[in-house]
C-alpha positions in Angstrom: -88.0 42.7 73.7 -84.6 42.0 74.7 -85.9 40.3 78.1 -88.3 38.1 75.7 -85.2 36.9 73.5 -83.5 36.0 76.8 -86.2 34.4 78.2 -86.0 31.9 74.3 -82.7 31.6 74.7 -83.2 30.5 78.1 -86.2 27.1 77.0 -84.2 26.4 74.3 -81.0 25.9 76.5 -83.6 23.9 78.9 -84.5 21.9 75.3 -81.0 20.8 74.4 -80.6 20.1 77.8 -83.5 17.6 77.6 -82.5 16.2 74.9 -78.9 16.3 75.9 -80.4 13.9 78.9 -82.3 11.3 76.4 -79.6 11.1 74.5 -77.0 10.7 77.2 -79.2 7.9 79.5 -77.3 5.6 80.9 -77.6 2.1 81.2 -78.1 2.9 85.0 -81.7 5.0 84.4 -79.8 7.6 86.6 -78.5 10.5 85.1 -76.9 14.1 86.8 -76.7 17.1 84.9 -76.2 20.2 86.4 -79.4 21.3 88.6 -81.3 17.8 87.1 -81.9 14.6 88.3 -83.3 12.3 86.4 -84.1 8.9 88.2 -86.8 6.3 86.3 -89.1 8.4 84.4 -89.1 11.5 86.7 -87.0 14.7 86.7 -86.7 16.2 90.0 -85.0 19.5 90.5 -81.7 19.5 92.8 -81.3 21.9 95.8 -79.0 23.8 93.5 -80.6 27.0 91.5 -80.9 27.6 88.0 -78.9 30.8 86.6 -80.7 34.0 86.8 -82.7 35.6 83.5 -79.6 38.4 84.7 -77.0 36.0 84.5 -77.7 34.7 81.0 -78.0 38.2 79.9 -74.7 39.0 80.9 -73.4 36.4 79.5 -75.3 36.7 76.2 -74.0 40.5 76.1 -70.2 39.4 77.0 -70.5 36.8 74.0 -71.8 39.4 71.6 -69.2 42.3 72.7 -66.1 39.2 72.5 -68.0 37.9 69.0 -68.1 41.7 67.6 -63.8 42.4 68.6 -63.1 39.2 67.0 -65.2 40.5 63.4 -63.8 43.9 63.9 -59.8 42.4 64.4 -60.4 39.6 61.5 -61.6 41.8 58.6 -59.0 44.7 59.9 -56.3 41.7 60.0 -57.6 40.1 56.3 -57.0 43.3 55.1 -54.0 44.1 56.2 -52.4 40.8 54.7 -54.0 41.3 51.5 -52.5 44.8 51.1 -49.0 43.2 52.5 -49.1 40.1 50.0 -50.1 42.8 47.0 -47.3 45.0 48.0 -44.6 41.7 48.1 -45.8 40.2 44.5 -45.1 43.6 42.8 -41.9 44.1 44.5 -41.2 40.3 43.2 -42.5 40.7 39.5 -40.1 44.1 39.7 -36.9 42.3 40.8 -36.0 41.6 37.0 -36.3 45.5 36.6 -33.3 45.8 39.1 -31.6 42.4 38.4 -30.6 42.1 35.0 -30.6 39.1 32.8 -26.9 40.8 32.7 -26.4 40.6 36.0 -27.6 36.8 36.3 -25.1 36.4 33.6 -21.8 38.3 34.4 -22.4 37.0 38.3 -22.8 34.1 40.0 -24.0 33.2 44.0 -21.5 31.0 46.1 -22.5 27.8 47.1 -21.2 29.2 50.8 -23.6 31.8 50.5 -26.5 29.3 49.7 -25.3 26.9 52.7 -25.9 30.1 54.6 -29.1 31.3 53.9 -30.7 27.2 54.1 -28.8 26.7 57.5 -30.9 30.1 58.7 -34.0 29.0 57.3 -33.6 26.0 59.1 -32.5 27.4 62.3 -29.6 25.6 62.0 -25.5 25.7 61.7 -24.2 25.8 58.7 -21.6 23.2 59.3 -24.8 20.9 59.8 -26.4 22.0 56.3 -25.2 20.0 53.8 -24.7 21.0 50.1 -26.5 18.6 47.7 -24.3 20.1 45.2 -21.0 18.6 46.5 -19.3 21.8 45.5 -16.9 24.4 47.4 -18.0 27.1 49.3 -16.6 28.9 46.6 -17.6 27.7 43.6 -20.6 28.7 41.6 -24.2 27.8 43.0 -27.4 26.9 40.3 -28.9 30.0 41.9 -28.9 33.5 39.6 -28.6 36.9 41.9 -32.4 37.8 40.8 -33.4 34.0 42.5 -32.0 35.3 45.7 -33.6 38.6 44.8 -37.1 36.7 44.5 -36.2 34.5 47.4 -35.6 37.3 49.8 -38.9 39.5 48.6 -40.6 36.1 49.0 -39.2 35.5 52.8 -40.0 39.4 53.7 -43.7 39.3 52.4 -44.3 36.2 54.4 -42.0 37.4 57.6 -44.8 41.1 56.8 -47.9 39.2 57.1 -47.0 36.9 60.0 -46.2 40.0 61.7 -49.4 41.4 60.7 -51.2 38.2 62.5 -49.5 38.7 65.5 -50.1 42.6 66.1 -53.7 41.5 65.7 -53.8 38.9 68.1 -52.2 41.9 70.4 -55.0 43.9 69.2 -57.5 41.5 69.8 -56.5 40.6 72.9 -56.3 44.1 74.6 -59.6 44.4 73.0 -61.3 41.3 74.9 -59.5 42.9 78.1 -61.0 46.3 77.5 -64.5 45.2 76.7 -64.5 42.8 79.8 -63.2 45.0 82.3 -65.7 47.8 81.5 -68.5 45.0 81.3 -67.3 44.3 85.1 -68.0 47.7 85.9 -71.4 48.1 83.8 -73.0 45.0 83.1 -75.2 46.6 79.9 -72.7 47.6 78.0 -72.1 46.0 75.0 -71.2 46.4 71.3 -74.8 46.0 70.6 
């Protein structure tokens, strides 16, 4: 069965390859495409020799074992964010809980403070941030302690799930390398 769905895989790649040739005639009538030559209305095989029914197969299985990681690793990763991002909004709806509306009012945030935290979110000095406000470093910022609160859990959520992407594309990638190597080694193994 499997040698039959290789051997349809293998005329329909011969199809698309047809029609890849109509479609890509030149204004010359000569056209070179892998093992074909087309010249006038004939097509003549080159001395070069089409991949064996072995060869697609092992590339058919290596696509399936790479296609199957990367379905695995995606709905692992999607996960993981979701939980991460569900975790982050409650801590954010909670940070009135620990930041009073007595808090916001008895205490204010420095406009220093604010300079601070923009000239690290944009990677940049804080003598080059400028304040909009026009205030002293000192003086009272437009910002309550539960917005920097909110800010922060905001900033850590999104710092969570980037780091979440990037231990999957770890993942993912010694993965591939595990499922190639021991395809090297045994041609018929596969996910499948």
């Amino acid at each position: 069965m499997n040698d039959l769905k290789v051997r349809i895989l293998f005329a329909c790649v011969l199809v698309l390859a047809g029609i890849g040739l109509t479609v890509g005639w030149e204004h010359t009538g000569r056209i070179q495409l892998g093992p074909f030559h087309v010249s006038g209305l004939g097509v003549k095989l080159n001395e070069a020799k089409l991949p064996s029914v072995k060869t697609v197969e092992r590339i058919v299985y290596k696509e399936r074992a790479a296609a199957a990681i990367t379905a695995k690793v995606d709905a692992a990763t999607t996960t993981a964010q979701e939980r991460i991002r569900t975790v982050y909004r409650n801590k954010y709806v909670e940070v009135p809980k620990y930041v009073s509306d007595k808090v916001d009012d008895n205490f204010s945030v420095p406009v220093g403070l604010v300079r601070v935290l923009n000239a690290a979110a944009l990677n940049k000095p804080v003598s080059e941030v400028p304040d909009p406000s026009g205030k002293p470093d000192d003086s009272a910022s437009d910002f309550s302690p539960s917005d920097i609160g909110r800010f922060g859990v905001t900033n850590l959520g999104t710092c969570q799930v980037e780091f979440e992407k990037l231990r999957s594309l770890q993942l993912w990638v010694r993965e591939q390398e595990a499922s190639f190597n021991s395809q090297q080694a045994d041609p018929k193994k596969s996910a499948f």
